[in-house]
C-alpha positions, -999 to +999 in steps of 0.1 A: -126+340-495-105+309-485-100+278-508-127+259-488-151+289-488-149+296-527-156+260-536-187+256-508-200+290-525-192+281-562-211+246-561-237+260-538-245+287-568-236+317-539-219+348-547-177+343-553-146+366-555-141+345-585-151+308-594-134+280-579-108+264-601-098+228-599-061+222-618-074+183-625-051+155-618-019+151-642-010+121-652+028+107-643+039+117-680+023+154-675+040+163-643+075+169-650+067+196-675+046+218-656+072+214-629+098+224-652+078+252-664+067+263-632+100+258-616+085+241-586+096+206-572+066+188-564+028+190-568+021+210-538+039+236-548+026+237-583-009+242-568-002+266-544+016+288-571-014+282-599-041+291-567-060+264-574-087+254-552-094+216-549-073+188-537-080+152-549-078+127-521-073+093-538-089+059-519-064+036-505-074+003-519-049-027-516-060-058-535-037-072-563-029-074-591-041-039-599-041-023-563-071+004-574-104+007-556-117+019-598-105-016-605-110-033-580-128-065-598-108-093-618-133-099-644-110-106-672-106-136-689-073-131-702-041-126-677-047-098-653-065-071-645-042-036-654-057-005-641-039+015-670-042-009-699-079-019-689-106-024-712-144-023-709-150-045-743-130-078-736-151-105-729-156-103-690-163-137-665-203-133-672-197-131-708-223-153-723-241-164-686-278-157-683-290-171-647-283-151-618-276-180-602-243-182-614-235-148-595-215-159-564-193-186-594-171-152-592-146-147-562-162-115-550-141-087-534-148-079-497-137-039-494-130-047-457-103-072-466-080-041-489-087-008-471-087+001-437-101+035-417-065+040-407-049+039-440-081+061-452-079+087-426-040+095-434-049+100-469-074+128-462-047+144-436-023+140-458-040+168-479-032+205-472-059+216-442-067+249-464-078+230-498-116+217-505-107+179-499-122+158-525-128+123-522-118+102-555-146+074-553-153+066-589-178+038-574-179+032-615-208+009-610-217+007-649-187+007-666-177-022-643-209-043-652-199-037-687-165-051-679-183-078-661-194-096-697-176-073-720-193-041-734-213-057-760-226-087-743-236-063-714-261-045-733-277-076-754-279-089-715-299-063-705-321-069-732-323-103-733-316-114-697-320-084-677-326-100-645-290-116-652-272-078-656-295-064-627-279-091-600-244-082-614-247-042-616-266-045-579-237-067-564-213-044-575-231-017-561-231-029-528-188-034-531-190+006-535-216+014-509-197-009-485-161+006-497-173+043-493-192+040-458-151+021-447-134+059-462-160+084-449-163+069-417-128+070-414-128+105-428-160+124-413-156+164-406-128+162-425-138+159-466-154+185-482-171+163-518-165+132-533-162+128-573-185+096-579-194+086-619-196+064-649-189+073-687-222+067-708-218+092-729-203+092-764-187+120-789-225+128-805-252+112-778-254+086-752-242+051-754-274+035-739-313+049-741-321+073-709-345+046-702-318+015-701-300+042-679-336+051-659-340+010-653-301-007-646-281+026-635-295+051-622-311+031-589-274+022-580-263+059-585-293+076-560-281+049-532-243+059-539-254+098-538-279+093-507-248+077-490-222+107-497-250+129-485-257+113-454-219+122-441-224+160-452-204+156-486-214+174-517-214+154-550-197+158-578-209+131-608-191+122-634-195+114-668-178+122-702-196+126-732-229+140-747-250+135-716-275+165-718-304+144-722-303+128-691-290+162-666-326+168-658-325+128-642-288+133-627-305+166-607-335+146-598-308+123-585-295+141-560-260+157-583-246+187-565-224+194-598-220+180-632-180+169-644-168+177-672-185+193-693-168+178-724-172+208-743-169+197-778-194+167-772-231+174-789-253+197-768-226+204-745-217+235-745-213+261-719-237+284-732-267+257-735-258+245-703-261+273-682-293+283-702-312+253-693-293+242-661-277+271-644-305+279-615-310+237-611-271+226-604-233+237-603-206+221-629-171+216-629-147+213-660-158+232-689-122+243-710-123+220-737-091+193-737-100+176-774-088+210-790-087+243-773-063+229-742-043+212-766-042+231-799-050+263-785-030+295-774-031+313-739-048+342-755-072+321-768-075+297-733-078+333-712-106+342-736-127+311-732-123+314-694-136+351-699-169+336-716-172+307-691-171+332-660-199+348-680-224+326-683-212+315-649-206+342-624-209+313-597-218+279-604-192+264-622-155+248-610-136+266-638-111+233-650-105+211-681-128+191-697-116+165-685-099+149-650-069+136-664-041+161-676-022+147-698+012+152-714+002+170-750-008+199-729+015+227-734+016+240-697+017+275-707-018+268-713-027+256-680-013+286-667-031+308-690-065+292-673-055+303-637-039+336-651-075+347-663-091+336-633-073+361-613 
């Protein structure tokens, strides 16, 4: 099977040669090690010679100061918006305001002013023809309401003005629906899946109740996974965290596959998850970065990739736990991942 083949068959739960494997996205900090390891000059190469499967296509989103389509709103109160230094908690511009009213008070982004079709359509080319192109959306529609008032206020708002939270989580909304129709009209017949998600998941359970999630989230995620599917794209949601309460809503949603599988979180693991999940919808991540990735050895990363292809003869994207690869990964254990797979 090709690249494109073996992820259209993994995440469509068909028969493989082997899973599909997705190498993640390293950071700036990680990269020169694994290319000094691998002794290869550039990413390309490093993917080519690892056989991984699935190339990221990042959005190109131009609007200062943080130039990022996954922060692409200035809601801070304090200096500017950093896309690395961000923070979901610091009181936001609707921190403390109750009357939608005071919605359009905030200078609104217009997608159509920071990206373009042309500028999107090179980024998709731009990716090798032979990988599964996948479309790096975020359309983090939560987690930016949150950054909106600040964390805290955002949840006492949708308890205690939920109309107030509802105009700014549906406003946003429509920045991403608008944002993603500009890239995959640009990019039609030509991207395989996009990666769309918000974290509302914690280390032991959810951060919210499944029915604050039912009311203020989930609307805004079926409309942003109807719109991937109406261009032929397969979805990939997103979220860290303990989220196995709410898998049965994300399938009703419309989820192709689950990301990340954060391993170590409660009721996470592999073993449950392809128990109670396996027949209903695909994954992708599943070798744990908290420990195993980082602490672990190669013997012991080839063994967990043994299990995971157990439980999941098709089905899952066999990659870490989480998108980011970051620098405390020795690579000898990233290779030991793709090693096993072969």
């Amino acid at each position: 099977m090709d690249k494109i083949e073996r992820f259209l068959a993994t995440i469509e739960r068909r028969p493989v040669d082997r899973p599909a494997a997705w190498l993640g996205m390293p950071t700036t900090d990680a990269m020169p090690a694994l290319l000094a390891y691998f002794g290869v000059d550039d990413e390309e190469q490093l993917k080519r010679l690892l056989d991984d499967d699935v190339w990221p296509v990042e959005v190109p989103y131009h609007h200062p100061p943080a130039n990022h389509i996954a922060c692409a709103f200035d809601f801070t109160k304090k200096g500017d918006t950093d896309y690395e230094e961000r923070s979901l908690t610091a009181p936001g511009f609707f921190d403390g305001k109750t009357d939608p009213a005071c919605l359009d008070s905030f200078q609104w982004p217009d997608p159509a002013e920071h990206m373009s079709h042309g500028e999107c359509l090179e980024a998709v080319e731009a990716a090798p023809g032979d990988y599964a192109r996948l479309g790096i959306m975020w359309s983090a529609h939560f987690q930016d309401a949150c950054s909106a008032f600040g964390m805290e206020d955002a949840l006492m708002t949708m308890l205690t003005a939920p109309k107030m939270f509802q105009a700014v989580i549906d406003r946003i909304t429509e920045f991403y629906l608008a944002a993603n129709r500009i890239f995959y009209e640009a990019a039609q017949g030509k991207l395989h899946a996009v990666l769309i998600g918000n974290d509302f998941g914690s280390q032991t359970e959810l951060m919210l109740s499944p029915d604050a999630l039912r009311t203020f989230v989930f609307p805004g995620t079926r409309r942003l996974i109807a719109q991937a599917h109406s261009f032929g794209l397969k979805v990939i949601h997103h979220s860290c965290g303990a989220v196995s309460e709410v898998i049965p809503d994300l399938i009703e949603l419309g989820a192709d596959v689950i990301h990340p599988i954060q391993a170590l979180a409660t009721g996470m693991d592999a073993g449950r998850l392809a128990r109670d999940f396996r027949d209903r919808v695909s994954f992708c991540g599943g070798v744990d970065v908290q420990r195993l990735l980082v602490q672990g050895t190669p013997d012991e990363l080839a063994a967990e990739v043994a299990r995971l292809r157990g439980l999941f003869p098709t089905g899952l994207v066999i990659s870490p736990s989480h998108e980011a690869v970051l620098p405390d990964i020795p690579p000898e254990n990233i290779a030991a991942i793709f090693r096993a797979l072969r």
